[in-house]
C-alpha positions as a LaTeX table, in Angstrom:
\begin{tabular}{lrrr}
\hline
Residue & $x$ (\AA) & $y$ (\AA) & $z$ (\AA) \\
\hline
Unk1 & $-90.15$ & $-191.99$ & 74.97 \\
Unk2 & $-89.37$ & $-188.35$ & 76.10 \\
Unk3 & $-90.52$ & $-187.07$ & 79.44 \\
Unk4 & $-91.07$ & $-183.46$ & 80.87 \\
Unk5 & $-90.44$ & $-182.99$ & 84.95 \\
Unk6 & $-91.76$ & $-179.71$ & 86.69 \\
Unk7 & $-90.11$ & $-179.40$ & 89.99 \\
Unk8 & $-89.73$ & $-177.07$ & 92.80 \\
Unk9 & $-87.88$ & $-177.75$ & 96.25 \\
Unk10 & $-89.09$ & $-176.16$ & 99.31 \\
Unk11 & $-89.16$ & $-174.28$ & 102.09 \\
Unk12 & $-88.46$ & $-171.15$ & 100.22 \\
Unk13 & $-86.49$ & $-168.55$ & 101.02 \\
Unk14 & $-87.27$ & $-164.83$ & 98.66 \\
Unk15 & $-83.79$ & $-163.21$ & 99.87 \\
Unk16 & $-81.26$ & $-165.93$ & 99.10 \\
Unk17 & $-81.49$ & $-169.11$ & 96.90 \\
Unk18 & $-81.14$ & $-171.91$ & 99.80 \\
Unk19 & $-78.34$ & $-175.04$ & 99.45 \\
Unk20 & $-81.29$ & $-177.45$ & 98.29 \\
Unk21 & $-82.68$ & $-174.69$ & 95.38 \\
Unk22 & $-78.78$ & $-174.34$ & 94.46 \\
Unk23 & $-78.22$ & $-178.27$ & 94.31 \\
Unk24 & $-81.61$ & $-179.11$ & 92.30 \\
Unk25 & $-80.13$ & $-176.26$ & 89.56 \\
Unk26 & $-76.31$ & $-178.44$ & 89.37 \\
Unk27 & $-78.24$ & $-181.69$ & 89.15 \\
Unk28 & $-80.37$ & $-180.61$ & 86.07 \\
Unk29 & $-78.07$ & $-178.56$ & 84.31 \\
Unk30 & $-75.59$ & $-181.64$ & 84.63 \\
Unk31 & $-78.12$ & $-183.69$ & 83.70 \\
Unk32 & $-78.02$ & $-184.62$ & 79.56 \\
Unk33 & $-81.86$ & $-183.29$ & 79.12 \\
Unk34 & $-82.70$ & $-181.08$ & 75.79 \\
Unk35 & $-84.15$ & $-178.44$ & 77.96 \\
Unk36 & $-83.98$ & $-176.82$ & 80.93 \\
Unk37 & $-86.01$ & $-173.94$ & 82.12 \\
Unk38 & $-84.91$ & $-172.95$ & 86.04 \\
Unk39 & $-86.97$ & $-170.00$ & 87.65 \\
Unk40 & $-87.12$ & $-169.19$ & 91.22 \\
Unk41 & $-90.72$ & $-170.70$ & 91.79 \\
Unk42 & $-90.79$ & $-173.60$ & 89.34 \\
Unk43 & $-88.22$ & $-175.87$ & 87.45 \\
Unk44 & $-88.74$ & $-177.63$ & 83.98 \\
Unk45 & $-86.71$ & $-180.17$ & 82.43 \\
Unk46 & $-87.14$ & $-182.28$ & 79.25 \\
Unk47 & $-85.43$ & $-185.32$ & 77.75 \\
Unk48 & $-85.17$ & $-188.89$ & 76.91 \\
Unk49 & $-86.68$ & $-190.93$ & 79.07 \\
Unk50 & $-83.52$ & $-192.25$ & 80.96 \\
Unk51 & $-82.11$ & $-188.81$ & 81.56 \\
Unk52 & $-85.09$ & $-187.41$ & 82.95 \\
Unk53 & $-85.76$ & $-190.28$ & 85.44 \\
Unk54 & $-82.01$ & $-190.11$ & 86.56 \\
Unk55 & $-81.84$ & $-186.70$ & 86.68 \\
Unk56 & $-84.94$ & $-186.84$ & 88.97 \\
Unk57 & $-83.25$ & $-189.64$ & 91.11 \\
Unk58 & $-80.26$ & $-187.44$ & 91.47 \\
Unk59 & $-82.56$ & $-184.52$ & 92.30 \\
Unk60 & $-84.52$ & $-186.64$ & 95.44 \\
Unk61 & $-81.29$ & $-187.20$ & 97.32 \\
Unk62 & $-79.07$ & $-184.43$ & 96.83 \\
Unk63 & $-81.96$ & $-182.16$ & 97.64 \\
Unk64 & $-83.41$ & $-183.77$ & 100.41 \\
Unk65 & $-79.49$ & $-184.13$ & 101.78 \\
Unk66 & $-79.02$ & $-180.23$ & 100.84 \\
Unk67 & $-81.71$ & $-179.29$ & 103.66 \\
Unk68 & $-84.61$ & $-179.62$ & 101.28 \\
Unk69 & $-88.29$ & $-180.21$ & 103.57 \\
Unk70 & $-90.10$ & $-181.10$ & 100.64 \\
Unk71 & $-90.09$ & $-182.07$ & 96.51 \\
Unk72 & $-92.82$ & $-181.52$ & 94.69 \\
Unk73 & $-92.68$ & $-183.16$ & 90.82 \\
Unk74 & $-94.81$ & $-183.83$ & 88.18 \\
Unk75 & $-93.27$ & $-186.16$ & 85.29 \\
Unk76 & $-95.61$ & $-185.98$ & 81.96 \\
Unk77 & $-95.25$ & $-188.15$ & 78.94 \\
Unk78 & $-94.61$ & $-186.31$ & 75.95 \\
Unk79 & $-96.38$ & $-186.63$ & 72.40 \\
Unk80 & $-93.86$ & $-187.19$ & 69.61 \\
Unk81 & $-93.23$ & $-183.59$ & 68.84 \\
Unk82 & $-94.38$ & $-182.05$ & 71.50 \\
Unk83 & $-91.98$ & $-179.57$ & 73.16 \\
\hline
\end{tabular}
């Protein structure tokens, strides 16, 4: 099964990426997805299953412990084929 995530981590700051913005970009591009897209007002990650939910689990704490006030994710099944 492949999964897509679409993240963002808040409160948001225009001037300066924050520490929890900084850590949720180092958790998903360490993550072993097929594809990452990062912006600065919306994240979206694809992969395997597996990856995606631990990538997600990694996201949830080292975001929330980065200063992070709120997550907001959507996780979507993906047809085969579907990109």
């Amino acid at each position: 099964m492949r999964l897509r995530v679409e993240f963002t981590t808040e409160p948001f700051d225009l001037d300066e990426a924050p520490a929890h913005a900084v850590v949720a970009r180092e958790v998903i591009e360490a993550a072993e997805l097929d594809a990452v897209d990062v912006g600065p007002f919306g994240n979206t990650a694809e992969g395997r299953a597996d990856a995606v939910l631990a990538a997600v689990d990694g996201l949830l704490r080292r975001t929330l412990d980065a200063g992070a006030t709120r997550v907001s994710l959507q996780v979507n099944v993906l047809e085969e084929g579907q990109r």
